[in-house]
C-alpha positions in Angstrom: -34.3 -34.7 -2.6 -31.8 -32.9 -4.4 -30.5 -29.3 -4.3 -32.1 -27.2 -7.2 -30.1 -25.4 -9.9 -30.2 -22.2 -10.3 -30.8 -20.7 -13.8 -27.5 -19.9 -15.2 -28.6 -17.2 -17.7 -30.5 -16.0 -14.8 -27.9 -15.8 -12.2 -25.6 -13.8 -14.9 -28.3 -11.1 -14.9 -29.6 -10.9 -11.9 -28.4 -10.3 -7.8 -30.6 -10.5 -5.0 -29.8 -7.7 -2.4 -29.8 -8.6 1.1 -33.6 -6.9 1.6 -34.6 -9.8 -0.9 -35.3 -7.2 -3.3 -33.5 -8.5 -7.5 -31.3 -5.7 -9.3 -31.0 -5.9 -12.7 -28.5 -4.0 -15.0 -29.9 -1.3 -17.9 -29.8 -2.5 -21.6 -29.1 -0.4 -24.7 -25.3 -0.4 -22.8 -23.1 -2.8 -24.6 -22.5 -1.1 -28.2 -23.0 1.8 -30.6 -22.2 4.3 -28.3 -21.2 6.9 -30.1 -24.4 8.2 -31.1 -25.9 8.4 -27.3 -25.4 10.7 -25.2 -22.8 11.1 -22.2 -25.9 11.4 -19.8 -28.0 9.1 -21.2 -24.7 6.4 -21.0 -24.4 7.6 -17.4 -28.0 6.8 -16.5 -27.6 3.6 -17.5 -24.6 2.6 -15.5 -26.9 1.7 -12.8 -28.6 -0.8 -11.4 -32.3 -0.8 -11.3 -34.5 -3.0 -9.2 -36.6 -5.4 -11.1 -40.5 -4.4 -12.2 -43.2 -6.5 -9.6 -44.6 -8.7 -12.2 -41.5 -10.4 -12.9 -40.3 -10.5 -9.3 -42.3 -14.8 -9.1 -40.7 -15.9 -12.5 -36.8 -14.5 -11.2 -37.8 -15.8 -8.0 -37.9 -19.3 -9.5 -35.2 -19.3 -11.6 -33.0 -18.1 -8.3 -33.9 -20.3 -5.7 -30.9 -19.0 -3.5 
């Protein structure tokens, strides 16, 4: 059988740390900055580990 693909738009998104745990970056970080805050910016350069209930369907997408 052959090897499964990975979801591309998935594997963009998403890292698997080595606990087996999925990071995911913050949204709301890409444009019109100007009108947020310098501490609301800051608290959304980082990562953030992924809510439970999506942890099967990333899973999936991610098979290694």
């Amino acid at each position: 059988m052959p090897k499964m693909k990975s979801h591309s738009g998935a594997a963009k998104r998403f890292k698997k740390t080595p606990s087996g745990s999925v990071k995911r970056g913050q949204s709301h970080r890409s444009h019109i900055l100007t009108k947020k805050s310098t501490k609301r910016k800051r608290h959304l350069r980082d990562d953030v580990v992924i809510s439970p209930a999506d942890k099967a369907a990333i899973n999936r997408m991610l098979p290694y």
